[in-house]
C-alpha positions as CSV (number, residue, x, y, z in Angstrom):
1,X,0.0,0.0,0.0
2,X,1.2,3.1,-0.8
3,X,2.5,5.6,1.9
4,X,0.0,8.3,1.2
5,X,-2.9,5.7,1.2
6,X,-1.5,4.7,4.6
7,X,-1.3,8.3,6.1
8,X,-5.2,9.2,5.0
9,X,-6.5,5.5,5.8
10,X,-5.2,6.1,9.3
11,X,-6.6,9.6,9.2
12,X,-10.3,8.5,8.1
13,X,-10.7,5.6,10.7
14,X,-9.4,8.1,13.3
15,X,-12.8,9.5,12.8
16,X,-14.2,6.2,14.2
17,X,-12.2,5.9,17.3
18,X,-12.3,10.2,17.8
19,X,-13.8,11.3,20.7
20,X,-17.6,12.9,19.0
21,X,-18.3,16.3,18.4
22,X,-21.3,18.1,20.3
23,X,-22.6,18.8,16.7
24,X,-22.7,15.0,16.1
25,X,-21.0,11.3,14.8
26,X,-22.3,9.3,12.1
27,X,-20.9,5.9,9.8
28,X,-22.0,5.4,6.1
29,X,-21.9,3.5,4.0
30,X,-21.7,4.7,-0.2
31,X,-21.5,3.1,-3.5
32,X,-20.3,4.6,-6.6
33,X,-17.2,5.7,-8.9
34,X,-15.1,5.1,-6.3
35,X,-16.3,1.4,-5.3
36,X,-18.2,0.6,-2.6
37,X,-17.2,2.2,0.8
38,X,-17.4,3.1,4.4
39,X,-17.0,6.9,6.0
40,X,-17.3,8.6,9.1
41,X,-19.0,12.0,9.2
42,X,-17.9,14.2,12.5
43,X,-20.3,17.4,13.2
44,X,-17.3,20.2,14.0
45,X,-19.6,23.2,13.8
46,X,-23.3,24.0,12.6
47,X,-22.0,24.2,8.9
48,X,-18.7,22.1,8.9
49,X,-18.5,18.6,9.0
50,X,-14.9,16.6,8.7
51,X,-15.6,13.5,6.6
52,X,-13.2,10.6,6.0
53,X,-14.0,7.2,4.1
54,X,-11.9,3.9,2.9
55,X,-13.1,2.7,-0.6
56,X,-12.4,-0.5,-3.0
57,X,-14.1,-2.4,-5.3
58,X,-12.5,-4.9,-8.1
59,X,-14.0,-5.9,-12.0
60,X,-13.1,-6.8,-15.0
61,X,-12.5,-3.9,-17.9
62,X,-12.0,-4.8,-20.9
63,X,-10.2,-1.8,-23.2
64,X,-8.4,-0.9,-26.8
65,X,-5.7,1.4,-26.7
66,X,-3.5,1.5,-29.7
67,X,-5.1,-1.4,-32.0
68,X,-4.5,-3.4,-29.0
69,X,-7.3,-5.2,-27.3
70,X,-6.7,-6.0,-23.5
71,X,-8.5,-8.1,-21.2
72,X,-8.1,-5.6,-18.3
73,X,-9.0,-5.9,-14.5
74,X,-9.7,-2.5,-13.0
75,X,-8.7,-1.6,-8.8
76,X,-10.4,1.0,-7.5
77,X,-8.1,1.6,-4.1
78,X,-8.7,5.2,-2.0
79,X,-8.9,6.9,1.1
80,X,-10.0,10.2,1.9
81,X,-10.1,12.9,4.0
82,X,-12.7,15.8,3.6
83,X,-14.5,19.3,4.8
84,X,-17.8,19.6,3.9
85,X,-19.6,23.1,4.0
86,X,-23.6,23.2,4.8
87,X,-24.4,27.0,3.9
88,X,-26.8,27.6,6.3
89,X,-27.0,24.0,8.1
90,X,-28.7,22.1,5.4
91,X,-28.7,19.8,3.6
92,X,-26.5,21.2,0.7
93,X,-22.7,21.0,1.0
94,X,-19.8,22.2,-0.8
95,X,-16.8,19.9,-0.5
96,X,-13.2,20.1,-0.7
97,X,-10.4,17.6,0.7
98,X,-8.1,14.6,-1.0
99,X,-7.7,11.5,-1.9
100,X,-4.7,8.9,-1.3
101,X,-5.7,7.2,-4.7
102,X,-4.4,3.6,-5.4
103,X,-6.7,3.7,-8.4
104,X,-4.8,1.1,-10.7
105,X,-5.9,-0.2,-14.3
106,X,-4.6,-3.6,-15.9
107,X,-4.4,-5.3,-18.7
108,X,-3.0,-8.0,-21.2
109,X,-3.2,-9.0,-24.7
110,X,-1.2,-11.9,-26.5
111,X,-1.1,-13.1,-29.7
112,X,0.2,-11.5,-33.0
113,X,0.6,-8.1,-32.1
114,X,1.4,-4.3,-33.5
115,X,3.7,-3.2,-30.9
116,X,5.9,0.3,-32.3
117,X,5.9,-0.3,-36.1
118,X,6.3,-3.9,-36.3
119,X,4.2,-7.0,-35.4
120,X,5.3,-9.7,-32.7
121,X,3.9,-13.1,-31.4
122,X,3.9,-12.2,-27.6
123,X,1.8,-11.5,-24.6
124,X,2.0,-8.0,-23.5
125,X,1.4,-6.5,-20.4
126,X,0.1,-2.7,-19.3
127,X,-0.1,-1.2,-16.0
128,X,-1.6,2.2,-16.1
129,X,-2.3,3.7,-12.3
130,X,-2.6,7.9,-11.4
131,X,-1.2,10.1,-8.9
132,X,-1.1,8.8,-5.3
133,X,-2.8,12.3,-3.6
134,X,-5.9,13.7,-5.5
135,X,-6.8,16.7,-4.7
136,X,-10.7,16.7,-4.7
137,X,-14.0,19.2,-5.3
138,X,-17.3,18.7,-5.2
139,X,-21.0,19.6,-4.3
140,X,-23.4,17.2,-2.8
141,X,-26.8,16.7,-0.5
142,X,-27.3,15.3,3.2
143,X,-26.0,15.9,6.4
144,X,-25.4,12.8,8.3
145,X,-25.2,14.6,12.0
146,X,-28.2,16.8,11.5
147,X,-31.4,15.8,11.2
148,X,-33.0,12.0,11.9
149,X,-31.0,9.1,12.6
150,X,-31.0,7.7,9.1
151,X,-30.2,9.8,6.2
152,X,-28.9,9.8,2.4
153,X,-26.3,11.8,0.5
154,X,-25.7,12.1,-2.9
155,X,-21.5,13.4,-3.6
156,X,-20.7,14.8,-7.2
157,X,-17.1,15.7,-7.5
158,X,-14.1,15.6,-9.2
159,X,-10.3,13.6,-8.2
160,X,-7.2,15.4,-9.9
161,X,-5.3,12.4,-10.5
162,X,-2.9,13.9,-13.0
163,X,-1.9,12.3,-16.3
164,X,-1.9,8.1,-16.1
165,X,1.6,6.7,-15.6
166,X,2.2,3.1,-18.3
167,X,3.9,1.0,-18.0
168,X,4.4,-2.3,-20.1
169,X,6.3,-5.5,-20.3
170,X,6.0,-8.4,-22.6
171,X,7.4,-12.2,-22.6
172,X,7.3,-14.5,-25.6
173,X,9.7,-15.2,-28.2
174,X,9.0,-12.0,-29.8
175,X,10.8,-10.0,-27.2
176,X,14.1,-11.8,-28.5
177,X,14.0,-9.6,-32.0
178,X,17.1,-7.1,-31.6
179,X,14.0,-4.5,-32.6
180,X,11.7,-5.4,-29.7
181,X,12.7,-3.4,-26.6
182,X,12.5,0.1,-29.0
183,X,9.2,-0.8,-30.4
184,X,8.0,-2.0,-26.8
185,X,9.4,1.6,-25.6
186,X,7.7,3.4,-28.5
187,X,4.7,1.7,-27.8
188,X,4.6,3.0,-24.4
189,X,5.7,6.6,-24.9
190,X,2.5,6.7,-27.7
191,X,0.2,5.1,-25.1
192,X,1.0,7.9,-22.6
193,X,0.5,10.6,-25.0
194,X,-2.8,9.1,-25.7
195,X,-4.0,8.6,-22.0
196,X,-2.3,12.2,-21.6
197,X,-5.8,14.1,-21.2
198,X,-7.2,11.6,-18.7
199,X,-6.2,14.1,-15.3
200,X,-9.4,14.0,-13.7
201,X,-11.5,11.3,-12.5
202,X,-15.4,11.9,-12.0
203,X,-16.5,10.6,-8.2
204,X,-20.2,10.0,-8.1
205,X,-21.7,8.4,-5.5
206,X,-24.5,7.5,-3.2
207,X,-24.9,7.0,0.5
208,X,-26.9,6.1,3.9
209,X,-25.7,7.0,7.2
210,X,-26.2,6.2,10.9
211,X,-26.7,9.5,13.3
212,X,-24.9,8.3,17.2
């Protein structure tokens, strides 16, 4: 796990163990863009909350970059920590914190394949993952300390995850053509550019939470 993920994981369930707030302590649960996962809401003031969650989910993704068709498994990994501003006390909030994002997408393809300018009988390999701290805005509704027990949100933001890191690798006898390693590296460099303009990543999700 990476450090960052570590530092806000620890950060988020400190809201769990935390001593509560006068303004309130709730535990959600939300499912959306960002998996399927757990926060705790703690009431600092009668229009700021701090709100932390852990959040994960694994399936299968199946993409074409390149000419290349991959079987692809996709990891949605993140922690956050966030302020959420109620104008007013209600319902309506105005978000901003981060995310420790260990967001990773992976694939493989194998046969005959167009790697650089030249065609080779391997398997190939991709690992494309984002920056480990998002930054993160958004807007949403519900206030998990105010109101009934039992509540719902709805979170519409976005992560700034930066432009997608690739990396590949290949086995097969393919990769013993003296050409292979610069078309692999070609290959890469011209799957970067195309992932270039992929910096954000959209977080919707939806929620119920548990007032204390």
């Amino acid at each position: 796990m990476k450090t960052s993920t570590k530092i806000v994981l620890a950060l988020a369930l400190g809201l769990s163990t935390g001593n509560a707030a006068a303004d309130g302590f709730a535990l959600g649960a939300k499912v959306g863009t960002t998996g399927l996962g757990l926060e705790g809401t703690l009431g600092m003031t009668e229009t700021i909350n701090l709100r932390g969650g852990v959040y994960g989910l694994k399936y299968g993704y199946d993409f074409e970059e390149e000419g290349i068709d991959y079987q692809g498994d996709l990891q949605l990994r993140s922690a956050a920590l966030m302020v959420d501003w109620h104008p007013g006390g209600r319902g309506f909030r105005v978000t901003a914190g981060a995310f420790a994002n260990g967001n990773e997408l992976k694939g493989r393809a194998e046969g005959n394949l167009e790697i650089g300018e030249r065609e080779y009988d391997v398997r190939l390999d991709a690992t494309i993952d984002w920056n480990d701290f998002a930054p993160y805005l958004g807007i949403g509704y519900g206030n998990a300390v105010r109101g009934g027990r039992v509540s719902f949100a709805l979170d519409a933001g976005v992560m700034f995850t930066g432009s997608p890191d690739v990396r590949l690798s290949a086995t097969g006898d393919g990769t013993l053509q003296d050409t292979f390693e610069d078309d692999l590296r070609r290959e890469e460099q011209s799957l970067k550019d195309e992932l270039s303009d992929f910096k954000f990543y959209p977080v919707i999700n939806l929620g119920v939470s548990y007032r204390f």
